[in-house]
C-alpha positions in Angstrom: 11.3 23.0 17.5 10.8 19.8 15.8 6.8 18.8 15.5 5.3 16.4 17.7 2.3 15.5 15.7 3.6 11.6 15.6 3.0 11.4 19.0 -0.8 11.1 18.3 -0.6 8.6 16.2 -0.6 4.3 16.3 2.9 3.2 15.9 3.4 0.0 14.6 6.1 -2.2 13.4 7.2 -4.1 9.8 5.0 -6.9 10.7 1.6 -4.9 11.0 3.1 -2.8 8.6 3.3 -5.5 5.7 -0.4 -6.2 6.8 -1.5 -2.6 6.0 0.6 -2.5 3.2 -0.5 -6.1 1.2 2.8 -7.0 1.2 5.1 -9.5 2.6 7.2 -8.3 5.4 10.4 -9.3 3.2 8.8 -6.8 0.4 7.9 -4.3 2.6 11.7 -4.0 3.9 12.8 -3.4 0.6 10.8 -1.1 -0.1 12.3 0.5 3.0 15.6 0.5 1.6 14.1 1.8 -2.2 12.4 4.5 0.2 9.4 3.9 -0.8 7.4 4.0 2.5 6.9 5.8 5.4 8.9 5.0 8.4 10.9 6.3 10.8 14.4 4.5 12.0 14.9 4.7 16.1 18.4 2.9 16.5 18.0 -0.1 14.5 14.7 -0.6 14.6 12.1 0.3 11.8 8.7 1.9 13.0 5.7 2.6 11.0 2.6 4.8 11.8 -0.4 3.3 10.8 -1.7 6.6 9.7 1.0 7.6 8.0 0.8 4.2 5.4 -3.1 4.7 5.0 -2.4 7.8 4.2 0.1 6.6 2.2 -2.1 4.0 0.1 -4.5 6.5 -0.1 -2.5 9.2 -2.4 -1.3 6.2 -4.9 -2.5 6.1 -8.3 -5.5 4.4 -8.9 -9.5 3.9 -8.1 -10.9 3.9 -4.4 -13.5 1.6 -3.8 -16.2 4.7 -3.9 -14.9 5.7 -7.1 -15.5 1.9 -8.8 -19.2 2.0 -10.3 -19.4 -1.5 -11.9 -17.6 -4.6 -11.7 -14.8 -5.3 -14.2 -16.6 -6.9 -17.1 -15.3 -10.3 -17.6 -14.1 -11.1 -21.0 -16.5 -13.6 -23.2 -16.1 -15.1 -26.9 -17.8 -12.4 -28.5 -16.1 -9.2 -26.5 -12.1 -11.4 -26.8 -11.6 -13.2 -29.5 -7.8 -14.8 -29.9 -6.4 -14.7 -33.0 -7.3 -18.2 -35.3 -9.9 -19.1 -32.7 -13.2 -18.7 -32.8 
């Protein structure tokens, strides 16, 4: 018997999707077609689980925002210097 966990969750579609994702909706299709997302395909249509893509953003490479301590230090003069300039 196939699960049914998906049933409790918030469905969503590539719009909403792109939103979640920081994407634009064009960007977020192809990375439908890469495979790079979760979806699920019912007919033609594309459906997304909000969950399911915070999940998803959530086990990508990277620093949460509880994990950052400081702000990036911005680069001066005396920490950058370009080559011939001083």
């Amino acid at each position: 018997m196939k699960s049914l966990r998906h049933l409790a969750k918030t469905p969503c579609r590539v719009k909403r999707a792109s939103e979640l994702l920081g994407k634009s909706v064009q960007a977020t299709y192809q990375d439908v077609a890469r495979g790079r997302v979760p979806y699920r395909r019912i007919g033609r249509s594309l459906v997304f689980f909000e969950e399911e893509i915070v999940e998803f953003l959530d086990n990508q490479p990277g620093m949460r925002i509880e994990e950052v301590e400081s702000p990036t230090p911005t680069l001066t003069p005396s920490t950058h210097q370009i080559r011939g300039v001083k």
